[in-house]
N, C-alpha and C positions, 0 to 999 in steps of 0.2 A: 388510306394513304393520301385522300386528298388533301387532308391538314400538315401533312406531313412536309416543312419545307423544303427537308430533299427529296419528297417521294420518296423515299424506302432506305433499307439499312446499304451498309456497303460488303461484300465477300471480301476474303482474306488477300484476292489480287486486285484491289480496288473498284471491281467491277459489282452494280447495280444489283441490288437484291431488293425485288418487288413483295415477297412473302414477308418480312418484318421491318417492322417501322426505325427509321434515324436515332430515334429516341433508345428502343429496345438493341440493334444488333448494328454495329460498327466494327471494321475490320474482318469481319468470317467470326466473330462473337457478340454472344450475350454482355450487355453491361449491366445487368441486372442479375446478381447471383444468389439471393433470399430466394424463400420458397413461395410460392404461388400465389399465399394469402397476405406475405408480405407484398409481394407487389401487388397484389389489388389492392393493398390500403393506400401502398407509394402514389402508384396513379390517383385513386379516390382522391387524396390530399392534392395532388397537381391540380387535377379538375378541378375542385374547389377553392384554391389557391386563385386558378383561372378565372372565375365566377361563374363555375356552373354551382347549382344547385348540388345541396348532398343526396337527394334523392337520384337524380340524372347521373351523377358520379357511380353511385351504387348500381343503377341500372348499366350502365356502361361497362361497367366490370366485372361486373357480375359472371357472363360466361368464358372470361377468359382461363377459366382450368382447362374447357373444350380447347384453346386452342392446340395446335402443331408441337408446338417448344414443349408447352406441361404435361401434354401426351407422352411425347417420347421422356421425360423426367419419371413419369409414374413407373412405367417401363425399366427405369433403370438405363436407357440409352444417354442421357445427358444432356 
């Protein structure tokens, strides 16, 4: 979160959400609604867009299935 220029998403009453980043969760939602492997390629491509390396991109993304949101997606929570 510390690259994150707002520091974190925002919940649905405007108030500061530290668990997902500006980028991913605005408003009390996901902006990002593909599946899991879509958004690793989305980010990969930011990354690299950015000038990181495509290896560092890969690594970087790599564990985002683990996170919170695609847990509860596996699930069927949404």
């Amino acid at each position: 979160m510390s690259k994150d220029p707002q520091g974190g998403g925002t919940n649905a009453d405007g108030s500061h959400n530290a668990r997902y980043c500006s980028y991913c969760y605005q408003s009390g939602a996901f902006t990002f609604n593909g599946s899991v492997g879509e958004f690793q390629e989305f980010c990969r491509q930011k990354m690299i867009e950015s000038g990181h390396s495509k290896f560092l991109a890969w690594l970087f993304t790599r564990g985002m299935k683990r996170l919170e949101r695609w847990k509860s997606e596996k699930r069927g929570g949404g």
